[in-house]
Steps between C-alpha positions, in 0.01 A plus 500: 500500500606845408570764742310845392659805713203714640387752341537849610291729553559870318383838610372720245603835359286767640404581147356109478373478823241801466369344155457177724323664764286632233361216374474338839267807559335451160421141575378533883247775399348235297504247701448634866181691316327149497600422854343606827670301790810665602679165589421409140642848405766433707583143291507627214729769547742297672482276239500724174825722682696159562463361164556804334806671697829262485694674803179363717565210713245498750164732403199492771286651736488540873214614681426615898237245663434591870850645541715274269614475147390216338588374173246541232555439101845456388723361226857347628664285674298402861463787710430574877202442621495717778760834524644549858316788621691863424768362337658488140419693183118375484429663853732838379257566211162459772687709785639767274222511244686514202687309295814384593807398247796278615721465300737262720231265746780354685629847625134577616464482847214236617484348156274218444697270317215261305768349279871606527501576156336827497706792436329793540131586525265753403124521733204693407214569771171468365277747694070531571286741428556659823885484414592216752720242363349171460777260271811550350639440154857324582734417211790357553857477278761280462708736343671833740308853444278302282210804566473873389274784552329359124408184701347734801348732279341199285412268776320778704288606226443096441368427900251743479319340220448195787 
């Protein structure tokens, strides 16, 4: 049997990762317009943004239930069920309310290391109509500095179609 090295995962040029964002943003109009559940919403995006961005290794959804984040839809390798309480990125985004860019998880103090792979993360709080947050987007990277302000910019304006 034939040994394949692993593939490797490339980040995009800015100028390529906008045009990808925009058809990401094309695509989930259209299909979040035929979709009321937000945990549905929630699948979907998760899914469509893994499959579609190669620097993504681990694309899902957290959400608060009675004081702890929970996992909710995701696309990746297994995650943690359960974060410890007011720790790691996931909890930064919720506490701070905004979104939060690492660009180096292991140099993050309290990360939540889910698989030792990840490299650095990006989180993105999803918020209520009474502008609580309720669930964050967390994306995670193999690759170092793997997340810009594009991937901010894009992926706020994406949550709040959810």
């Amino acid at each position: 049997m034939r040994a394949y090295p692993p593939t490797r995962k490339m980040k995009l040029s800015e100028t390529s990762l906008i045009r990808r964002y925009e058809s990401i943003w094309q695509q989930l109009q259209e299909l979040l317009s035929k979709i009321e559940n937000k945990f549905s919403r929630m699948a979907t995006v998760a899914a469509l943004l893994h499959h579609k961005m190669p620097h993504f290794f681990w694309t899902g959804f957290y959400f608060l239930d009675k004081g702890e984040l929970i996992v909710g839809p995701y696309q990746g390798t297994l995650a943690c069920p359960v974060l410890t309480k007011h720790q790691g990125v996931c909890w930064a985004g919720i506490l701070n309310r905004r979104t939060i860019i690492v660009p180096d998880v292991h140099q993050f103090p309290g990360h939540i290391a889910c698989d030792p792979r990840s490299n650095s993360e990006i989180v993105v709080p999803l918020f209520n109509e009474n502008q609580e947050p309720w669930a964050v987007l967390d994306i995670d990277s193999t690759l170092y500095d793997a997340f810009s302000d594009i991937d901010r910019e894009w992926l706020e304006k994406i949550v709040k179609l959810i």
